[in-house]
C-alpha positions in Angstrom: 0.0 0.0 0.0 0.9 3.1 -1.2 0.1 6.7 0.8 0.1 9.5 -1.9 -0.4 12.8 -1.2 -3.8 14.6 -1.7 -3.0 17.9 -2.2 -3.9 17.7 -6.3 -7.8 18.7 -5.5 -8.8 21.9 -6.7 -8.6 25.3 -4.6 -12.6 25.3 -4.0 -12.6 22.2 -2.2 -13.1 22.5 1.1 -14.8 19.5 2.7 -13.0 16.1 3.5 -14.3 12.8 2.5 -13.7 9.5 3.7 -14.9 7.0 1.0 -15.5 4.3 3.7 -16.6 1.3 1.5 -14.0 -0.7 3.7 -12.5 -0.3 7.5 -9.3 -1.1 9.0 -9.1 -4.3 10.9 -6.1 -3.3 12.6 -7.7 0.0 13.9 -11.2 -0.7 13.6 -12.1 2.9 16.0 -11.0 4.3 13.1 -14.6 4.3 11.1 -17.3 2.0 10.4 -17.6 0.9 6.4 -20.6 2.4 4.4 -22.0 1.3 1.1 -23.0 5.0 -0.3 -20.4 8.1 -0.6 -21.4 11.1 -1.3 -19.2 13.4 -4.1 -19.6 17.1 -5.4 -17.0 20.0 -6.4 -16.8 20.9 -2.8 -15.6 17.4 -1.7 -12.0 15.9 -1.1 -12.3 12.6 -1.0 -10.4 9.4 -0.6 -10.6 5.7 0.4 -10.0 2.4 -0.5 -12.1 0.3 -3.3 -12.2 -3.4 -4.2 -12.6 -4.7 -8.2 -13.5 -8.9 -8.0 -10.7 -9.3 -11.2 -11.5 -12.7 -13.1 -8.7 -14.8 -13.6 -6.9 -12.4 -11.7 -4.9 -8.9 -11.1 -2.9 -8.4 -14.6 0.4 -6.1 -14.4 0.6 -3.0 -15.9 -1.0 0.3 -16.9 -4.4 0.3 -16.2 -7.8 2.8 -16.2 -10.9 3.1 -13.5 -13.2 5.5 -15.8 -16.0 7.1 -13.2 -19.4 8.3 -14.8 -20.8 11.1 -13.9 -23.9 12.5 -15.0 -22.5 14.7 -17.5 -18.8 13.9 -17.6 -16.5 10.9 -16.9 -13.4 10.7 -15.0 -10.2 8.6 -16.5 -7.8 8.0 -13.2 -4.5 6.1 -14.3 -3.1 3.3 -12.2 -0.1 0.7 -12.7 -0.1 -2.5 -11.1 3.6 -3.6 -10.4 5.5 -6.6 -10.4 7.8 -6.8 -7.2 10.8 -6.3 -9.2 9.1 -3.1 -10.8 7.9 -2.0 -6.7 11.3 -1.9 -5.8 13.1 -0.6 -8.4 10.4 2.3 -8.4 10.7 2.4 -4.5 14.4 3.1 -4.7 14.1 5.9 -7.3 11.4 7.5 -5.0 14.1 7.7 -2.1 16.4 9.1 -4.3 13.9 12.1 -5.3 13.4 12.1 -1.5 16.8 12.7 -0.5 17.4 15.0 -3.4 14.3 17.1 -2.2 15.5 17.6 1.3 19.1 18.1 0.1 17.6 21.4 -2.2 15.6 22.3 0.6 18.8 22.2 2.9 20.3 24.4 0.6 17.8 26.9 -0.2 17.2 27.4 3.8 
């Protein structure tokens, strides 16, 4: 599991929003799971969601396309081998380190 950062909503949004279609069992005071969320403009929301997959998760580049009533949302994903986790894992420290190292030297 992956924590990315939600700061890519738009500046009008001003409402959190827990998509709670699942809890977790290792902290279960955390929130119960619903079977509804509710989305508009004003909304940030995010949460965890489960696609049965027959025959099974295939690696790669895939897309979850949302429909709206008038529009439809394309989100991107990539499901990764292990070798293709930790080679990606390493190059994220590296951008890490090279963050805080340009931060260093701008303060």
């Amino acid at each position: 599991m992956s924590r990315d950062s939600i700061n890519y909503f738009p500046v009008m949004v001003d409402k959190p929003c827990r998509i709670g279609f699942f809890t977790d069992i290792a902290e279960p005071t955390r929130g119960m799971a619903y079977d509804v969320v509710d989305l508009s403009y004003q909304r940030a929301c995010a949460g965890r969601a489960y696609f049965k997959i027959p025959g099974g998760i295939q690696y790669g580049q895939h897309f979850l396309n949302v429909q709206f009533a008038g529009s439809t949302v394309n989100v991107p994903f990539k499901i990764m081998t292990k070798d293709e986790l930790k080679e990606n894992k390493a190059k994220w420290e590296e951008l890490q380190k090279q963050l805080k190292e340009q931060q260093k030297n701008q303060g």
